[in-house]
N, C-alpha and C positions, 0 to 999 in steps of 0.2 A: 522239616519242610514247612509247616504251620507258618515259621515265622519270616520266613523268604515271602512267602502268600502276603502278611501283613507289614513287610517292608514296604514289598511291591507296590500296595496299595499307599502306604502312606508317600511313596515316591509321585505316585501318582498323583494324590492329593498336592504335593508340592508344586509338582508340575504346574497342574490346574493354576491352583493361587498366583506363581511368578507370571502364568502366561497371562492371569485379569489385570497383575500389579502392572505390567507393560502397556498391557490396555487401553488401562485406568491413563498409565505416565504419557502414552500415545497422544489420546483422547487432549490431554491436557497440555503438550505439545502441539499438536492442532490446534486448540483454543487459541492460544499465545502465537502462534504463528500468524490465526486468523486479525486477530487483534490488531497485530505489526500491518499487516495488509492493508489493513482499513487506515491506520495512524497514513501509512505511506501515498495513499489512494486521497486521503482528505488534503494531505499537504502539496499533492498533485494538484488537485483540484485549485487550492489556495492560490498556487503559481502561474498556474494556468489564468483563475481569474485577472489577477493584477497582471500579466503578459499583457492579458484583451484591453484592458485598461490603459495600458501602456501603448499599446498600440493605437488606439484610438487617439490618444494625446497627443501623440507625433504626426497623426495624420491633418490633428487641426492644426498642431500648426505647420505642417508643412504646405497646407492649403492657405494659411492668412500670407505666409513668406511668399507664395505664388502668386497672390491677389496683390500683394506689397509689392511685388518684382515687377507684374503688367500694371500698375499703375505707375512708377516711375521710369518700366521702358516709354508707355504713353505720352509721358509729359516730357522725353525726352525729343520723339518723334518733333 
């Protein structure tokens, strides 16, 4: 029986270990997950600015093409 007792334990001991080594790979998983997030989140960000940008560009000129447009219906009047 002695050594049923010190299997036991040393199974147990295994246990423990595989359950920190998953953890540990979890833990390290999360990191890298988080990582990805943030790369994704920035180049959101990135796209989003230049969108704004974009937008804004088209607004001028769809504003000078309108001030273009009433000045030549004007002069047609």
């Amino acid at each position: 029986m002695p050594n049923n007792v010190g299997a036991s334990h040393t199974s147990t001991a295994g246990g423990a270990a595989g359950t920190a080594t998953a953890a540990i790979g979890s833990a390290a998983a999360d990191a890298a997950g988080e990582a990805a997030f943030q790369r994704q989140i920035a180049a959101l960000t990135a796209t989003s600015t230049k969108a704004a940008e974009r937008d804004v560009e088209l607004r001028v000129v769809s504003t000078e093409l309108s001030t273009i447009k009433k000045a030549a219906d004007e002069r047609v009047q």
